[in-house]
Biotite code that builds the C-alpha atoms (Angstrom):
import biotite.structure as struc

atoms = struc.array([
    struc.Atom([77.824, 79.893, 90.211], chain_id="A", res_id=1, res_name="UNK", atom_name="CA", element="C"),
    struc.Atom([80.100, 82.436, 87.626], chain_id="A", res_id=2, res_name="UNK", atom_name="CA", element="C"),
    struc.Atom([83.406, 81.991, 86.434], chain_id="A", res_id=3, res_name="UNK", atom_name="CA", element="C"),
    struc.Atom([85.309, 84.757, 85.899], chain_id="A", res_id=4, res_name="UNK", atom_name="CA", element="C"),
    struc.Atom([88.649, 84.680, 84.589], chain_id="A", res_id=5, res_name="UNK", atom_name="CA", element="C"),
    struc.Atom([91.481, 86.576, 85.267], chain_id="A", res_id=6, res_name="UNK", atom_name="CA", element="C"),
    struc.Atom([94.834, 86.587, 83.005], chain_id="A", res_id=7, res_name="UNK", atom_name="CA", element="C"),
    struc.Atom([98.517, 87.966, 83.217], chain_id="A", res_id=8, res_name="UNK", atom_name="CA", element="C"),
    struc.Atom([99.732, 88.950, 80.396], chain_id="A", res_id=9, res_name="UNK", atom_name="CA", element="C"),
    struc.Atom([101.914, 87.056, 78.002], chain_id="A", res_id=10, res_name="UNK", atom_name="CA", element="C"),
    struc.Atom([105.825, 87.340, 78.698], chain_id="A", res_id=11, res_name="UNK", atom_name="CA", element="C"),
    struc.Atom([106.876, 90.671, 77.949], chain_id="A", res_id=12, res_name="UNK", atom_name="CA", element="C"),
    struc.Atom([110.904, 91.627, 76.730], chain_id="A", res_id=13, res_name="UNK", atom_name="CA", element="C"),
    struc.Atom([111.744, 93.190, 80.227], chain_id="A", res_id=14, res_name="UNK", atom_name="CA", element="C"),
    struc.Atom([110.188, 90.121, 82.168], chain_id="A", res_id=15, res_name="UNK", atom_name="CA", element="C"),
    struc.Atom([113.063, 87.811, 79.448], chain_id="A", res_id=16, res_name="UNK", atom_name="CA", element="C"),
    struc.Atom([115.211, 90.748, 80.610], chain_id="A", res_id=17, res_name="UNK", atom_name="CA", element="C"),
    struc.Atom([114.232, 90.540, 84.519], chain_id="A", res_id=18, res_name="UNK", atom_name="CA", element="C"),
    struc.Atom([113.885, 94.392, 84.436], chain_id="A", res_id=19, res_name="UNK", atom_name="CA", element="C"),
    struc.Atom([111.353, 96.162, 86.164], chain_id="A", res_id=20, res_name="UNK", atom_name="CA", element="C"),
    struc.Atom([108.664, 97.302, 83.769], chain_id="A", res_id=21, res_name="UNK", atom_name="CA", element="C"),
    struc.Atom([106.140, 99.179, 85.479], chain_id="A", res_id=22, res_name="UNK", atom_name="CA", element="C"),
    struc.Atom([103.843, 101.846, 83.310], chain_id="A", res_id=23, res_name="UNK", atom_name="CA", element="C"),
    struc.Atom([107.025, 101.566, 80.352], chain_id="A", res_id=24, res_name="UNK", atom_name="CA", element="C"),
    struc.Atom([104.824, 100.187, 77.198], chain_id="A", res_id=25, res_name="UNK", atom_name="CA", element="C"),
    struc.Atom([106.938, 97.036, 76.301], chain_id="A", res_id=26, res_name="UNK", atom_name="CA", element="C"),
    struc.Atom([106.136, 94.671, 73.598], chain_id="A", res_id=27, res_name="UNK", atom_name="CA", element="C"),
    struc.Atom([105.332, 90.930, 74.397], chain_id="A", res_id=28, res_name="UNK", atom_name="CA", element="C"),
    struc.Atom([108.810, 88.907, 73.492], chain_id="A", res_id=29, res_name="UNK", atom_name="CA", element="C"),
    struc.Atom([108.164, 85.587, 71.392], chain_id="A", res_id=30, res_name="UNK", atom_name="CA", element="C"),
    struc.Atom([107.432, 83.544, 74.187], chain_id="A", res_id=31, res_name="UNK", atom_name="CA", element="C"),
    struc.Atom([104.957, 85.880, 75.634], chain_id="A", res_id=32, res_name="UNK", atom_name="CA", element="C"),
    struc.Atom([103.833, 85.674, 71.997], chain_id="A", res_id=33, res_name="UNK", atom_name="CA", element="C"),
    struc.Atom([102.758, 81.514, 72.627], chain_id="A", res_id=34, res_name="UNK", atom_name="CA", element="C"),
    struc.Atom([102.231, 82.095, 75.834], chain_id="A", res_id=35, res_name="UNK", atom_name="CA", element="C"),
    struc.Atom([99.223, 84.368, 75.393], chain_id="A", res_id=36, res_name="UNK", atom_name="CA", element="C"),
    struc.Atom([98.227, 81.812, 72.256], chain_id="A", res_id=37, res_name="UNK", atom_name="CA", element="C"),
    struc.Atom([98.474, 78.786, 74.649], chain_id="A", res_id=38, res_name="UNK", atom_name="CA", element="C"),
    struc.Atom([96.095, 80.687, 76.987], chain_id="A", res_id=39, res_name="UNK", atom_name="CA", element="C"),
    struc.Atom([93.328, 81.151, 74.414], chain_id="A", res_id=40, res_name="UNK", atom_name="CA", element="C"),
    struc.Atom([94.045, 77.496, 72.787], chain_id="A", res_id=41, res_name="UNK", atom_name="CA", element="C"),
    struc.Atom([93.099, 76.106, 76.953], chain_id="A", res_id=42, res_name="UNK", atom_name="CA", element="C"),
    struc.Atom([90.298, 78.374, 77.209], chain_id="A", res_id=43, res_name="UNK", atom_name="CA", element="C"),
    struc.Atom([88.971, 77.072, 74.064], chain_id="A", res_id=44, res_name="UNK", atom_name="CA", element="C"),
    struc.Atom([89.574, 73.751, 74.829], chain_id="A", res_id=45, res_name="UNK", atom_name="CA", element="C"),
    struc.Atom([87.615, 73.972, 78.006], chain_id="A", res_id=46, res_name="UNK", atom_name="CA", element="C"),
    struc.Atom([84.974, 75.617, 76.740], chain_id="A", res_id=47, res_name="UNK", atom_name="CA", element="C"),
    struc.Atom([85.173, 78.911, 77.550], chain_id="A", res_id=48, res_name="UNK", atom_name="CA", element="C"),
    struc.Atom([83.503, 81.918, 76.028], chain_id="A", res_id=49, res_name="UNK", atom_name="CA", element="C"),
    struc.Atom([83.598, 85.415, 76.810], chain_id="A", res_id=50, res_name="UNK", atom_name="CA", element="C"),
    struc.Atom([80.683, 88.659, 76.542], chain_id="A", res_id=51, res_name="UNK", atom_name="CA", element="C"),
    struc.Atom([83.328, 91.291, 77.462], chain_id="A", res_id=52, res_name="UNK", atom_name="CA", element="C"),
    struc.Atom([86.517, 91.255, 77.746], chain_id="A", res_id=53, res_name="UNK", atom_name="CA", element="C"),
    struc.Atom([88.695, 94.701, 79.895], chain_id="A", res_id=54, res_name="UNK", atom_name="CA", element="C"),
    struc.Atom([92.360, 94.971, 79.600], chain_id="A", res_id=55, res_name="UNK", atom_name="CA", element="C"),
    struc.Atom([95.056, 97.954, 80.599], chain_id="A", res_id=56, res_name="UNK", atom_name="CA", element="C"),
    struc.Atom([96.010, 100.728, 78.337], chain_id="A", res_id=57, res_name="UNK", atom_name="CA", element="C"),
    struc.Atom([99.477, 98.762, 77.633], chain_id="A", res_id=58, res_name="UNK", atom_name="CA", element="C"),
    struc.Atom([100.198, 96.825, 74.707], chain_id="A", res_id=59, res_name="UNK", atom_name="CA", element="C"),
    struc.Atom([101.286, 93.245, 76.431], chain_id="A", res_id=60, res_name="UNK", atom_name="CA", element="C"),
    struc.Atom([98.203, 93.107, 77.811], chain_id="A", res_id=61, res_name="UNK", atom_name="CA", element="C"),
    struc.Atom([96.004, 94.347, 74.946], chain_id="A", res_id=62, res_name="UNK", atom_name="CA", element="C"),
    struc.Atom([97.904, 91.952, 72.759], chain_id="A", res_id=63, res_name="UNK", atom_name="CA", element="C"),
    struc.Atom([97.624, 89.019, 74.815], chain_id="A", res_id=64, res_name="UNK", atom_name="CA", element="C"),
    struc.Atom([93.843, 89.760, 75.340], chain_id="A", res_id=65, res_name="UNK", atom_name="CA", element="C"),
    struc.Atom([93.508, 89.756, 71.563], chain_id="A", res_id=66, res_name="UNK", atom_name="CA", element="C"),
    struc.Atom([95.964, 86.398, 70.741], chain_id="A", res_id=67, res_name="UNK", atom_name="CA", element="C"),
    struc.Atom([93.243, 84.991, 73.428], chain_id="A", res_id=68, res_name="UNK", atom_name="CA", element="C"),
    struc.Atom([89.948, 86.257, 71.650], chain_id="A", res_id=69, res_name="UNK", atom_name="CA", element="C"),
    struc.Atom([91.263, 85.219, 68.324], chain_id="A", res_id=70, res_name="UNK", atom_name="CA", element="C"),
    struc.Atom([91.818, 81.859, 69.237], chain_id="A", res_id=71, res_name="UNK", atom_name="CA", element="C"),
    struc.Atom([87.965, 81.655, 70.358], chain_id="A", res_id=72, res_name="UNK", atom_name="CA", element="C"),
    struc.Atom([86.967, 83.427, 67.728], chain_id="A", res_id=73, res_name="UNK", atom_name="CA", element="C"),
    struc.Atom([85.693, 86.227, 69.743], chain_id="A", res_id=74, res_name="UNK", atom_name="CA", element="C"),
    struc.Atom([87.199, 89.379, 68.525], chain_id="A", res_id=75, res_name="UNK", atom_name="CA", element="C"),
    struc.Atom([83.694, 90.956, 68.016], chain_id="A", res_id=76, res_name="UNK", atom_name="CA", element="C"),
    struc.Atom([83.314, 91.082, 71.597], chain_id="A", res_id=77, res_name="UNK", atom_name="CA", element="C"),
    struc.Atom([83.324, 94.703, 73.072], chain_id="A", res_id=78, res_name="UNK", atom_name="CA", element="C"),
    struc.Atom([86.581, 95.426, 75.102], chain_id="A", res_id=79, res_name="UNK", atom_name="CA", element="C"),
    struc.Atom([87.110, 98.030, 77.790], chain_id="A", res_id=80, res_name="UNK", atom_name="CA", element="C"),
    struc.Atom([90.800, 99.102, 78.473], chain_id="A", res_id=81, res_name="UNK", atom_name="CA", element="C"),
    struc.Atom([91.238, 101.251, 81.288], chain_id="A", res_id=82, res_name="UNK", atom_name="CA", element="C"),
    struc.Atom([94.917, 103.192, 83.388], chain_id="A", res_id=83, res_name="UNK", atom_name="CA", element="C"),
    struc.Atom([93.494, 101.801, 86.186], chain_id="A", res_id=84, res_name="UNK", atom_name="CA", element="C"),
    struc.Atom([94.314, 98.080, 85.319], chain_id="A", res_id=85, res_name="UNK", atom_name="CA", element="C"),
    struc.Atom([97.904, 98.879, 84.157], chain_id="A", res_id=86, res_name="UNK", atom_name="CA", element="C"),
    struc.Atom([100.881, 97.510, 86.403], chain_id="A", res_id=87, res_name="UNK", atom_name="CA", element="C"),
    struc.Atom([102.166, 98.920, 88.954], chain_id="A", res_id=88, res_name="UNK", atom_name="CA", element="C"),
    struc.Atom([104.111, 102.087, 88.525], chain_id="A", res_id=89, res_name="UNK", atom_name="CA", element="C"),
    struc.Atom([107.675, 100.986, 89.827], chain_id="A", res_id=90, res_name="UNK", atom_name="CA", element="C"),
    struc.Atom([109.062, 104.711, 89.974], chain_id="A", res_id=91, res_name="UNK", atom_name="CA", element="C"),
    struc.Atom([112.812, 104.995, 89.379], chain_id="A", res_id=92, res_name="UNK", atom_name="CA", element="C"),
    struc.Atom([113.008, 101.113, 89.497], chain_id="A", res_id=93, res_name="UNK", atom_name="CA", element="C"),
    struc.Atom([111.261, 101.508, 85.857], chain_id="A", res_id=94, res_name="UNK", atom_name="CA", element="C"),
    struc.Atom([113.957, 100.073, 83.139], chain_id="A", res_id=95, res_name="UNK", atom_name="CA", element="C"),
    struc.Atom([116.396, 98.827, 85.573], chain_id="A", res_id=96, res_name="UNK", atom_name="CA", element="C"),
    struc.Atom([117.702, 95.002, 86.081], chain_id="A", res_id=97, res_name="UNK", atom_name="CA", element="C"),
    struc.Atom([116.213, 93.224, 88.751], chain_id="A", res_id=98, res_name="UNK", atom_name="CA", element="C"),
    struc.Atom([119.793, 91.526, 89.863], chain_id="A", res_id=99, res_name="UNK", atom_name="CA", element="C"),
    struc.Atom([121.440, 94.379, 89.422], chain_id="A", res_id=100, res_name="UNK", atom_name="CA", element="C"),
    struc.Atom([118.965, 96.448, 91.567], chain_id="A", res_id=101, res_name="UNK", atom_name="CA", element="C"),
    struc.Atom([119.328, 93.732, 94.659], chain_id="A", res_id=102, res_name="UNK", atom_name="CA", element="C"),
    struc.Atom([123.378, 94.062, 93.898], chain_id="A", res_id=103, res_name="UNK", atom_name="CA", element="C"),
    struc.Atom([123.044, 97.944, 94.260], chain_id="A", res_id=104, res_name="UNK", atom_name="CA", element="C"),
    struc.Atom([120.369, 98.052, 97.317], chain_id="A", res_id=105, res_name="UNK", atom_name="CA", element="C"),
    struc.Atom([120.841, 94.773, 98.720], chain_id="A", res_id=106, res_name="UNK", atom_name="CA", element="C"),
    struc.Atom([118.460, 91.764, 98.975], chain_id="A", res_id=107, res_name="UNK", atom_name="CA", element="C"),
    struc.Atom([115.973, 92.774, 101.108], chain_id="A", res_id=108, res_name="UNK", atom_name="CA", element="C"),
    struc.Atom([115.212, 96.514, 100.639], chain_id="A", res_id=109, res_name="UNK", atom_name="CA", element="C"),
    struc.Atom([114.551, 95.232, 97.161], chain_id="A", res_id=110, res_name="UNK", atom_name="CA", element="C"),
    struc.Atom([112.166, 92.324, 98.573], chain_id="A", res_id=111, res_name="UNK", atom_name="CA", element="C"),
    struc.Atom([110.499, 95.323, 100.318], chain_id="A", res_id=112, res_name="UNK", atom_name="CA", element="C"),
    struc.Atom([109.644, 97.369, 97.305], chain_id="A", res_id=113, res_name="UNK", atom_name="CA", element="C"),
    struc.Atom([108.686, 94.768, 95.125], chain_id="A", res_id=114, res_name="UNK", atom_name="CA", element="C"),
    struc.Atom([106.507, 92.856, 97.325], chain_id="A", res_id=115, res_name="UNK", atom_name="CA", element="C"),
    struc.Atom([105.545, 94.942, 100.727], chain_id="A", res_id=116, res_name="UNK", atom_name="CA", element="C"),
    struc.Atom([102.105, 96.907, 100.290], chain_id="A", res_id=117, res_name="UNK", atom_name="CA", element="C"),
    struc.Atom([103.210, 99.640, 101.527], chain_id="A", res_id=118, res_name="UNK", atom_name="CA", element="C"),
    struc.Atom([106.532, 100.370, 100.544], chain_id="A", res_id=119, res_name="UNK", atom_name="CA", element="C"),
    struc.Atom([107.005, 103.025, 98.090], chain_id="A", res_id=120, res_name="UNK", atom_name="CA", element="C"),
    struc.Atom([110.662, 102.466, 95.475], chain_id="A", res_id=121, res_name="UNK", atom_name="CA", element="C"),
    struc.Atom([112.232, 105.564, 94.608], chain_id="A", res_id=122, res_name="UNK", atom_name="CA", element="C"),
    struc.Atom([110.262, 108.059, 92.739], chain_id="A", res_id=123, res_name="UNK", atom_name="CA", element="C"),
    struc.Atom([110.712, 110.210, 89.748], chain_id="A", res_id=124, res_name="UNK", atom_name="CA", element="C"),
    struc.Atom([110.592, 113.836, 88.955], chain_id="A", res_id=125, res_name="UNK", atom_name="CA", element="C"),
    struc.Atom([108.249, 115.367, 86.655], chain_id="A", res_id=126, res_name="UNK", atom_name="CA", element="C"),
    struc.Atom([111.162, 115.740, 84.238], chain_id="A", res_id=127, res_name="UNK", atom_name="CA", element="C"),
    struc.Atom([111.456, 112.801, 83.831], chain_id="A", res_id=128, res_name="UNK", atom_name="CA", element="C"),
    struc.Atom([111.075, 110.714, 80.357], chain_id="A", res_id=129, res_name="UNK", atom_name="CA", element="C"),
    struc.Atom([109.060, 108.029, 82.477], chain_id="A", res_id=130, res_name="UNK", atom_name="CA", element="C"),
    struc.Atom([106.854, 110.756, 83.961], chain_id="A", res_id=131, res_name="UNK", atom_name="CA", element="C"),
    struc.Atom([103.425, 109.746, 82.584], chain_id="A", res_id=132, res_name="UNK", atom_name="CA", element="C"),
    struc.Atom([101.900, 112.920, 82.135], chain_id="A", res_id=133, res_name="UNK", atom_name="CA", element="C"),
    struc.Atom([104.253, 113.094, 78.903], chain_id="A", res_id=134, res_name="UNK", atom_name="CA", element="C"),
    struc.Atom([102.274, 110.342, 77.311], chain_id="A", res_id=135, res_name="UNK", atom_name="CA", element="C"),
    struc.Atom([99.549, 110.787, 75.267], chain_id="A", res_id=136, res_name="UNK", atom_name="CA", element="C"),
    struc.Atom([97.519, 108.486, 76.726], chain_id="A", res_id=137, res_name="UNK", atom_name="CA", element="C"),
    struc.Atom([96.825, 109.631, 80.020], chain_id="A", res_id=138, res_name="UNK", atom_name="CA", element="C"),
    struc.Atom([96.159, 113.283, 79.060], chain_id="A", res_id=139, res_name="UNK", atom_name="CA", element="C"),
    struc.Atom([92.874, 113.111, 80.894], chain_id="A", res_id=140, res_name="UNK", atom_name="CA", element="C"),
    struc.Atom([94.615, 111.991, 84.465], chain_id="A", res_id=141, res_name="UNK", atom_name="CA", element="C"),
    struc.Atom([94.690, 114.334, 86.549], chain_id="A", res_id=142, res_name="UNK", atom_name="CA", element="C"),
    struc.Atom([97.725, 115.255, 88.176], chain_id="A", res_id=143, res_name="UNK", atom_name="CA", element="C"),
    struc.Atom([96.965, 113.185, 91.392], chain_id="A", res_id=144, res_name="UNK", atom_name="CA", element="C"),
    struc.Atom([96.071, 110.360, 89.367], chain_id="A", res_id=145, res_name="UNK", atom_name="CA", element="C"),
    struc.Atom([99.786, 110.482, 87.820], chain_id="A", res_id=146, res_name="UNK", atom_name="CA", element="C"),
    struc.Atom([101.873, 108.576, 90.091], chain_id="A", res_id=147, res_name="UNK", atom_name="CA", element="C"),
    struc.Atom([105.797, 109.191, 90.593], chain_id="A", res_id=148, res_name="UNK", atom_name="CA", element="C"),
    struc.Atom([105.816, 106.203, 92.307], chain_id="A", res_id=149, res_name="UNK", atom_name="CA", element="C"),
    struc.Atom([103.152, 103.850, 93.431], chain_id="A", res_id=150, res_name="UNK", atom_name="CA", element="C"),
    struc.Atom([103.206, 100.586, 96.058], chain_id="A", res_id=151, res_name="UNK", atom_name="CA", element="C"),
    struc.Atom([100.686, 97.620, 96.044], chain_id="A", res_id=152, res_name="UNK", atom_name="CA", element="C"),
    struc.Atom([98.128, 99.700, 98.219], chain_id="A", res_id=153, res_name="UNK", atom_name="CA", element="C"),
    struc.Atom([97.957, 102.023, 95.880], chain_id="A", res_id=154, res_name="UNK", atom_name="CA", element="C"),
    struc.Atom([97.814, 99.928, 93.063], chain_id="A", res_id=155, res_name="UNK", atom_name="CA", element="C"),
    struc.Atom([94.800, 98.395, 95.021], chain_id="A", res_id=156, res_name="UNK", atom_name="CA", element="C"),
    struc.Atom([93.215, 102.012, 95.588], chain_id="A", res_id=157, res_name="UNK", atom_name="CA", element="C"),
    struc.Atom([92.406, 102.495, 91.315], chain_id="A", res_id=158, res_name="UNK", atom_name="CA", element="C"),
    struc.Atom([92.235, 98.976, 90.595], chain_id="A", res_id=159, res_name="UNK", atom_name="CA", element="C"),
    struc.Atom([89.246, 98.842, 92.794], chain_id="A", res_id=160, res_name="UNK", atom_name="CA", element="C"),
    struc.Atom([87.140, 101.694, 91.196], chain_id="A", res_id=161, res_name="UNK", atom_name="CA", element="C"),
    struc.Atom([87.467, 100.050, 88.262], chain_id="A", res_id=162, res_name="UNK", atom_name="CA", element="C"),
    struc.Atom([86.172, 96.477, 89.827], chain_id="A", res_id=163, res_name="UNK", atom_name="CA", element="C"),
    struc.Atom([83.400, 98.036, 91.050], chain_id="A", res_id=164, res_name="UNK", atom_name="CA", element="C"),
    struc.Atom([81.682, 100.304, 88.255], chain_id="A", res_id=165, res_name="UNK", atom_name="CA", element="C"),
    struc.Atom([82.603, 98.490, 85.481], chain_id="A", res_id=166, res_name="UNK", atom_name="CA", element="C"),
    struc.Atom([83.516, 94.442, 86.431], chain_id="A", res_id=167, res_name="UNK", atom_name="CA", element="C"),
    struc.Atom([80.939, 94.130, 88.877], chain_id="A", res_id=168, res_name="UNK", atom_name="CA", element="C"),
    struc.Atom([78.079, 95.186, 86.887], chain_id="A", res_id=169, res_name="UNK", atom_name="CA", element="C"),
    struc.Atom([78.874, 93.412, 83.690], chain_id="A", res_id=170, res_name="UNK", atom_name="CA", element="C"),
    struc.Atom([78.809, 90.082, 86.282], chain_id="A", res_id=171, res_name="UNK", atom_name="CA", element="C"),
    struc.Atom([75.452, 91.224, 88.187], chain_id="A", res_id=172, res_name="UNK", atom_name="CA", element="C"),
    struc.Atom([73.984, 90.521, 84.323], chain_id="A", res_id=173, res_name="UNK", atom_name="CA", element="C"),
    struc.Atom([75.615, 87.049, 83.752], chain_id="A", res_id=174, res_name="UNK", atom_name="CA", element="C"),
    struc.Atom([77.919, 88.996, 81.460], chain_id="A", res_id=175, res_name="UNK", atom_name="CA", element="C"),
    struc.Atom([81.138, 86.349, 81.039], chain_id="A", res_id=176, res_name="UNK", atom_name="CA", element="C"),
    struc.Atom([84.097, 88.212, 81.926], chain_id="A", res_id=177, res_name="UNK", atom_name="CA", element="C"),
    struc.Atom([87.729, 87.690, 80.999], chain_id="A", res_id=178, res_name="UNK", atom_name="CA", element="C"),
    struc.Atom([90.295, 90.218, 82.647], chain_id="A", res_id=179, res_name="UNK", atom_name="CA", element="C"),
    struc.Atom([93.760, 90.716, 80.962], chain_id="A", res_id=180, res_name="UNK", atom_name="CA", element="C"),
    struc.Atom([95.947, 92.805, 82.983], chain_id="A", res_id=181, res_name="UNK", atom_name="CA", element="C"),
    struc.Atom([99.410, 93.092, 84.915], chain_id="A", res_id=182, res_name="UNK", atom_name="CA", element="C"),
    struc.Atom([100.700, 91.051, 87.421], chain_id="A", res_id=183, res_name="UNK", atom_name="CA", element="C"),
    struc.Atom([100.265, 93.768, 90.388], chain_id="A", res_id=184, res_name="UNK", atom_name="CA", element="C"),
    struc.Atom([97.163, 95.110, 89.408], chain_id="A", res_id=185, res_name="UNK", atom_name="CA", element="C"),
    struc.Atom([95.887, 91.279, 89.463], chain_id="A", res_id=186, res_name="UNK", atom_name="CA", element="C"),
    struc.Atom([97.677, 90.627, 93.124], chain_id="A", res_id=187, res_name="UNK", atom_name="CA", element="C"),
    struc.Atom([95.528, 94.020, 93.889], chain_id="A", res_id=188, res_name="UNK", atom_name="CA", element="C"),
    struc.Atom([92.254, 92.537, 93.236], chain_id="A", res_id=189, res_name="UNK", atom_name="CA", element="C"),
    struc.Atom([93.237, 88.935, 93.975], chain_id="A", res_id=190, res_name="UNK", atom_name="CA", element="C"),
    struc.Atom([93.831, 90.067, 97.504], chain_id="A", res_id=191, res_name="UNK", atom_name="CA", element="C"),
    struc.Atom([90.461, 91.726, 97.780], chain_id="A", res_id=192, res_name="UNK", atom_name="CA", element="C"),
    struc.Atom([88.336, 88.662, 96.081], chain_id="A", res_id=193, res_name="UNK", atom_name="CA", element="C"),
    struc.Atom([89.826, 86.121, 98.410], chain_id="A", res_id=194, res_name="UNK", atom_name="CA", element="C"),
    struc.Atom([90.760, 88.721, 101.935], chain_id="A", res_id=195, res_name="UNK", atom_name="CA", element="C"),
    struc.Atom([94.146, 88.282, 101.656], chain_id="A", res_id=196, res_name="UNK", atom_name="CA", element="C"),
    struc.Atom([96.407, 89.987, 104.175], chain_id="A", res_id=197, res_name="UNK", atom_name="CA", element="C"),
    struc.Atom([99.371, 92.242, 103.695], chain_id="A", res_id=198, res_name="UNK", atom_name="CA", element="C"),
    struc.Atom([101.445, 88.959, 104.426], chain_id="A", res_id=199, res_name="UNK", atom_name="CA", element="C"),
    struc.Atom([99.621, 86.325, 102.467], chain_id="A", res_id=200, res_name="UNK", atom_name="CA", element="C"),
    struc.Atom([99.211, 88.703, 99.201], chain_id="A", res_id=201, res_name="UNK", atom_name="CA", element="C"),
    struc.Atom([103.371, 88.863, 99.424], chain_id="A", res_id=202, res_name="UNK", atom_name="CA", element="C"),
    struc.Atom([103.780, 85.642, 98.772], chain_id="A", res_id=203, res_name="UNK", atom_name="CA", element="C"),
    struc.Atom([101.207, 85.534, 96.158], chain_id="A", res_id=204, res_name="UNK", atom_name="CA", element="C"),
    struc.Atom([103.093, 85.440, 92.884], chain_id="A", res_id=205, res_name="UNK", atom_name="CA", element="C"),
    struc.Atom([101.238, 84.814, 89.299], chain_id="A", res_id=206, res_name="UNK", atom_name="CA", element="C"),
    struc.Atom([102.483, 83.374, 86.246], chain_id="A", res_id=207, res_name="UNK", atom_name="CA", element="C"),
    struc.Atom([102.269, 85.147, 82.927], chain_id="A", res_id=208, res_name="UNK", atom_name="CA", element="C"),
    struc.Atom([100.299, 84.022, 80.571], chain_id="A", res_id=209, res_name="UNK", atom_name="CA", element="C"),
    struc.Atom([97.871, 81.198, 82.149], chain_id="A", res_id=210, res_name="UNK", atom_name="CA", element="C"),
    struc.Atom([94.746, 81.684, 83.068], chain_id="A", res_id=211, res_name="UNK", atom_name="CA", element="C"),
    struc.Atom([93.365, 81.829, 86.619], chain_id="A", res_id=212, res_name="UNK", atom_name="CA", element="C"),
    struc.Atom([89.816, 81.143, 87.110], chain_id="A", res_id=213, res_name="UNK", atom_name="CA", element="C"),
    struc.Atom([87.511, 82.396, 89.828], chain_id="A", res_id=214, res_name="UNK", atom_name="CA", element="C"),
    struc.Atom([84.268, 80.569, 90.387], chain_id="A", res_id=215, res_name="UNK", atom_name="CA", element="C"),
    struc.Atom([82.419, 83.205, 92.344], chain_id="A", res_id=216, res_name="UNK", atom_name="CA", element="C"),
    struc.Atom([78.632, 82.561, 94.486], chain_id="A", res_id=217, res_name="UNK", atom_name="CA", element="C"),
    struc.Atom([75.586, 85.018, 93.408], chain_id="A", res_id=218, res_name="UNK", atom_name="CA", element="C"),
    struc.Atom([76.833, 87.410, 96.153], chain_id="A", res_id=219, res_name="UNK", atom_name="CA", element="C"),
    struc.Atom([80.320, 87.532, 93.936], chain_id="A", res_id=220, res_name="UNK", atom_name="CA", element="C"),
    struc.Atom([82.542, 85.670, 96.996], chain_id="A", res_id=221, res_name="UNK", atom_name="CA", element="C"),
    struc.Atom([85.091, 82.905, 95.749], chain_id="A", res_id=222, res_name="UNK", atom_name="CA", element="C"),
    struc.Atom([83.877, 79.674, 95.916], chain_id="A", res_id=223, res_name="UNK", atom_name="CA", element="C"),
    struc.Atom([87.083, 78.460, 95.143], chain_id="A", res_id=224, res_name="UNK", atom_name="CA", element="C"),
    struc.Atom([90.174, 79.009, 91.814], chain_id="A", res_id=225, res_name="UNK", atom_name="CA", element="C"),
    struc.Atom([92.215, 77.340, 89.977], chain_id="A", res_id=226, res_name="UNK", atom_name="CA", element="C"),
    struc.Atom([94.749, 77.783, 86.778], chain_id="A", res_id=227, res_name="UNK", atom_name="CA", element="C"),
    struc.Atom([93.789, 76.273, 83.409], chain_id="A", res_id=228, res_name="UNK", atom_name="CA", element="C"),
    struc.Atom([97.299, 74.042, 82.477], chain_id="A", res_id=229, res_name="UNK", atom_name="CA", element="C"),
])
């Protein structure tokens, strides 16, 4: 049996804000803050250490990962950020309230883009400031890789790649994994460890800032999960 252990980032100023956040780089607010210290103060308490740890390119989840691995003591470890584990890009929804979005568009077109798998929001231009081929970052994407707008499936289709050349191996060799990410790049890969379909992964909504843990078989199938409170 393996544990591996998955993580949402701490609470970030546009979640206090109910904004949708998306690819924008927001900062964790002061709850996120103890939040992501809470997480690593569990982990610690449970016994939990960690050979690797792989995060997005965004700083609430690179900060929460490393509030976590200070708290164990484990900031040595190596760390492996990657695009591919950042949130979902929310398009045109990117900065705007969540309330007043459903006010605008009504209730359940909302519902649709936030939750359905397949249901792309509004996109952007090119010219746009939230376009993110004008960040420094991602000047090695290529130009397919830059989304205008992006739904769950999607989300699913880099997370994925990632999982499998990178996660997966570090597991195969007992490596003890912690994963610090978004929460739609974590319903992505949630939904693939434990089959979920299209409806079930809907419903499936994660808290920031606790950790979920995975206890996987050899073969890498759930046994069975559970968060650390």
């Amino acid at each position: 049996m393996q544990k591996l252990v998955l993580l949402r980032h701490g609470e970030s100023l546009w979640n206090k804000e109910n904004r949708f956040t998306g690819w924008t780089d927001v900062d964790l607010s002061e709850e996120g803050f103890k939040q992501a210290k809470r997480a690593g103060e569990l982990l610690k308490e449970q016994g939990y250490n960690f050979d690797i740890g792989f995060t997005s390119v965004l700083k609430r989840a690179i900060k929460t990962l490393h509030i976590v691995l200070e708290e164990l003591d484990h900031l040595w470890i190596p760390v492996q950020k990657s695009w591919r584990l950042n949130e979902r890009f929310y398009g045109a929804l990117q900065g705007l309230n969540k309330d007043e979005t459903i006010a605008k568009y009504g209730p359940e077109l909302v519902q649709k883009w936030r939750r359905d798998p397949h249901e792309l929001p509004p996109a952007i231009t090119k010219n746009d400031d939230r376009y993110p081929g004008k960040d420094l970052r991602y000047k090695d994407l290529t130009e397919r890789e830059l989304p205008l707008t992006e739904n769950l499936s999607e989300t699913m289709d880099r997370v994925l790649p990632f999982w499998n050349e990178f996660i997966v191996p570090a597991m195969r060799k007992n490596q003890k994994v912690i994963v610090c990410a978004h929460g739609n790049s974590l319903r992505a890969l949630i939904q693939y460890i434990d089959h979920l379909t299209d409806e079930e992964v809907t419903k499936l909504d994660l808290p920031t800032g606790v950790p979920l843990i995975y206890e996987l078989d050899e073969g890498l199938n759930r046994i069975k999960h559970y968060y650390l409170v």
